[in-house]
C-alpha positions in Angstrom: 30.8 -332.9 -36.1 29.5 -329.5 -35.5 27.9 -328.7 -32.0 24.0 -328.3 -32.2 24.0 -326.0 -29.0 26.8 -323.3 -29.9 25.5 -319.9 -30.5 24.6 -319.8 -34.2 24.4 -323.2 -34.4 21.3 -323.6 -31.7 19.1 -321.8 -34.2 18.4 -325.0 -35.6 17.0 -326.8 -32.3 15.3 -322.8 -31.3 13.1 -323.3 -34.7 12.6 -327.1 -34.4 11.3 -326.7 -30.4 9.0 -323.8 -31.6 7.5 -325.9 -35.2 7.9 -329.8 -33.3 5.4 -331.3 -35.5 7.1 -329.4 -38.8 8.8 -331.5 -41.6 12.1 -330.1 -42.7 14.9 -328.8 -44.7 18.4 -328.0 -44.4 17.1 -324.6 -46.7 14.9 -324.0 -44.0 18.3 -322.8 -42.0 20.2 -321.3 -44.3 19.9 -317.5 -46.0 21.1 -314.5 -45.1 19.9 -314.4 -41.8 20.2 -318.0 -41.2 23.6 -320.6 -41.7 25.7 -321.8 -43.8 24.8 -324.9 -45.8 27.8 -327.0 -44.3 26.8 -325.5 -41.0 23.3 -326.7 -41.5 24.3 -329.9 -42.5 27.0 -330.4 -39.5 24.2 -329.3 -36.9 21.4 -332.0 -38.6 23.6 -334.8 -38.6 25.2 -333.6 -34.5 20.9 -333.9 -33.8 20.6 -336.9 -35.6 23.5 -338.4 -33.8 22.2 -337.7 -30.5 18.9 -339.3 -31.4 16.4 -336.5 -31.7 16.0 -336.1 -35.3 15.4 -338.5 -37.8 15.7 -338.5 -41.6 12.7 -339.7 -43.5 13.6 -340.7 -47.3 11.1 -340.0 -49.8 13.6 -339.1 -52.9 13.6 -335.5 -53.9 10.7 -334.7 -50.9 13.5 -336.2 -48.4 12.6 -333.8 -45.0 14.3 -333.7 -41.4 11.4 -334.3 -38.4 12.0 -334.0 -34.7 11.2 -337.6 -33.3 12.0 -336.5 -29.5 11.8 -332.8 -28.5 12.1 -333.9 -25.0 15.6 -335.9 -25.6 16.7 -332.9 -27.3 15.7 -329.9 -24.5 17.3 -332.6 -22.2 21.1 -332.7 -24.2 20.4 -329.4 -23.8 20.1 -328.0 -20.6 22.9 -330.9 -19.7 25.4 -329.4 -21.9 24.3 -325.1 -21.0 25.5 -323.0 -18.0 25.6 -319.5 -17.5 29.4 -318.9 -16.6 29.7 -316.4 -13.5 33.1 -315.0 -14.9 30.1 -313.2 -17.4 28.5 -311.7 -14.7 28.8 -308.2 -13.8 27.3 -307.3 -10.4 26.1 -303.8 -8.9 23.7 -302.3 -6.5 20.3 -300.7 -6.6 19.6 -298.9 -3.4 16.4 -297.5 -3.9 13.7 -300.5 -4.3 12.2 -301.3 -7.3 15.0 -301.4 -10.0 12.4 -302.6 -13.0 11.2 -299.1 -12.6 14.1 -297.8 -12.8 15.0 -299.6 -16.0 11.9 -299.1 -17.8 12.1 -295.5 -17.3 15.8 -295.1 -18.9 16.4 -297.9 -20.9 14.7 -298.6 -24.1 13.2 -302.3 -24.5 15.2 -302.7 -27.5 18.8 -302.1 -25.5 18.2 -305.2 -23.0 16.4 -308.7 -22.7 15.4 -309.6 -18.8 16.2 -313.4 -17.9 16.5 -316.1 -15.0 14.0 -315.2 -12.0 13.2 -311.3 -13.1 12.2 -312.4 -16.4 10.3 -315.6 -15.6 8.7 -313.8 -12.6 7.2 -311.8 -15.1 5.0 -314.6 -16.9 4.9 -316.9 -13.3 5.2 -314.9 -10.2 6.8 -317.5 -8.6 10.0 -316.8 -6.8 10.7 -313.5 -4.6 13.8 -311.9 -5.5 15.1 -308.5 -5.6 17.8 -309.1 -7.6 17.9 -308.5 -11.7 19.1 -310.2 -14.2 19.5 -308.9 -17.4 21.2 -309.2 -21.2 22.1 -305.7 -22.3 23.0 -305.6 -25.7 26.2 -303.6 -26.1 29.3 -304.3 -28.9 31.8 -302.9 -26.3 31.4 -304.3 -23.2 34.6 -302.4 -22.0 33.4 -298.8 -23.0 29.7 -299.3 -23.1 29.2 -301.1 -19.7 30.6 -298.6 -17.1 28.7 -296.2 -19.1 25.1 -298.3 -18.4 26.4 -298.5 -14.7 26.5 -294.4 -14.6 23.4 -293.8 -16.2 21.6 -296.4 -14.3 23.2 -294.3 -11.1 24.3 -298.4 -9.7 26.9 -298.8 -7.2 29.7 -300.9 -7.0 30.1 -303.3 -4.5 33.2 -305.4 -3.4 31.5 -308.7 -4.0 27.5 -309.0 -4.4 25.0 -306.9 -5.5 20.9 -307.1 -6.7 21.4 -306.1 -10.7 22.9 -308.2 -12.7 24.5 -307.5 -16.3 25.2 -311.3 -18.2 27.8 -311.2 -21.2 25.9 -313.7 -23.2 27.1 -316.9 -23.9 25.0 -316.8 -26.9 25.6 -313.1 -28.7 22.8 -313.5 -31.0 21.0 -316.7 -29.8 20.3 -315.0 -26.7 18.1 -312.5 -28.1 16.1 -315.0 -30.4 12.5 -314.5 -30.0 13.1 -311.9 -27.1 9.3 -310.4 -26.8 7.6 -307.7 -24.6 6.0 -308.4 -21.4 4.1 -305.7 -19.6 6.6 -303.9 -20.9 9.5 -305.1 -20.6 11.7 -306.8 -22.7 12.0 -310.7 -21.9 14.1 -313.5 -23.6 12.5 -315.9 -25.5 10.6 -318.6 -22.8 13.2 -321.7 -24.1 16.1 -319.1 -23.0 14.5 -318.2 -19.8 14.4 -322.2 -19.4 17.9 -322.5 -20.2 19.3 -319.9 -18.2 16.9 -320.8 -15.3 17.4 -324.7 -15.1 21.2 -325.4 -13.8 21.2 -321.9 -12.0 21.2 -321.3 -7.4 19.2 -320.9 -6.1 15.5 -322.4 -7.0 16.7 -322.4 -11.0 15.4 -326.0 -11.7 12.0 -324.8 -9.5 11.3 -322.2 -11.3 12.1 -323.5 -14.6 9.4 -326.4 -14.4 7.3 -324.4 -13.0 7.5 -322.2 -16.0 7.2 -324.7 -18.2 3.7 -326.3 -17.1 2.3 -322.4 -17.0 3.0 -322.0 -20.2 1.4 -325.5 -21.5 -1.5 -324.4 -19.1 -2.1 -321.7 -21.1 -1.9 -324.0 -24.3 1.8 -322.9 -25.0 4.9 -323.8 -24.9 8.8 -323.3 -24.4 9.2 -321.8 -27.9 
């Protein structure tokens, strides 16, 4: 049984949540930029399993529909944690730190989450501390060189700016968007990330959620 909610793997349940009413294929997941067949197949059958999917049999027209989206954001967030030991903390000194990264970071190098990034579309919880997926290949080379240009301190524990290693490489960064500005993960990642994090995670994460089906969205 594949995992539905490993990295590539979660596309599948990312383009289900964002098309809920959609009928579909396993083709519908596979292609170059998309999976395997058998990984396709191995995620279907994990969502099926779980009881959020169902199979509806009409011979060679035979599609896939979501039967309970809110089942399947709830195996979710039970199963997804940010894991601190991917969490590389340093200091801003001088105030606003958005500004700061705005100014010498291109949008396309970095995707904000958790509080910064949901702050963005809610306004809802006062922090100064940033959190943030830079996208680098060599986290060993290419992170101490973001601290330096960034001019950010290091601290013996602590600290207000945040780099996360993704737990999701690529998933991470599906439908990432711009937001006065400013890079943001997609709104079901900022959900993710928020709900099972200290402190107000959960809060803000609801909270998020009902602005966005205010405004006649959604998660996706």
């Amino acid at each position: 049984m594949k995992n539905a909610f490993s990295d590539r793997a979660s596309l599948v349940p990312r383009l289900m949540l964002a098309e809920p009413g959609r009928r579909w294929v396993l083709r519908d997941f596979t292609g170059p930029d998309g999976l395997s067949l058998g990984l396709a197949q191995g995620v279907v059958d994990h969502l099926r399993e779980l009881g959020c999917l169902e199979r509806v049999s009409q011979g060679p027209a035979s599609y896939f529909r979501l039967s309970d989206p809110e089942l399947l954001l709830s195996e979710w967030v039970s199963r997804y944690r940010l894991d601190p030991g991917r969490v590389y903390s340093f200091y801003w000194p001088h105030g606003d730190f958005l500004a700061r990264l705005k100014k010498k970071l291109p949008a396309e190098k970095y995707a904000l989450t958790l509080h910064a990034g949901a702050n963005l579309l809610t306004g809802y919880v006062k922090t100064d501390s940033v959190h943030l997926y830079p996208r680098l290949e060599d986290w060993g080379r290419e992170l101490a060189a973001l601290r330096e240009s960034l001019e950010l301190k290091r601290l013996a524990e602590g600290g207000n700016v945040h780099f996360i290693r993704p737990l999701y490489k690529t998933g991470a960064f599906h439908g990432a968007r711009r937001i006065k500005g400013f890079s943001v993960v997609s709104p079901l990642q900022l959900y993710l990330d928020l709900y099972n994090f200290q402190p107000r995670g959960r809060e803000h994460a609801e909270y998020l959620r009902e602005t966005l089906e205010r405004k006649g969205g959604g998660l996706a």
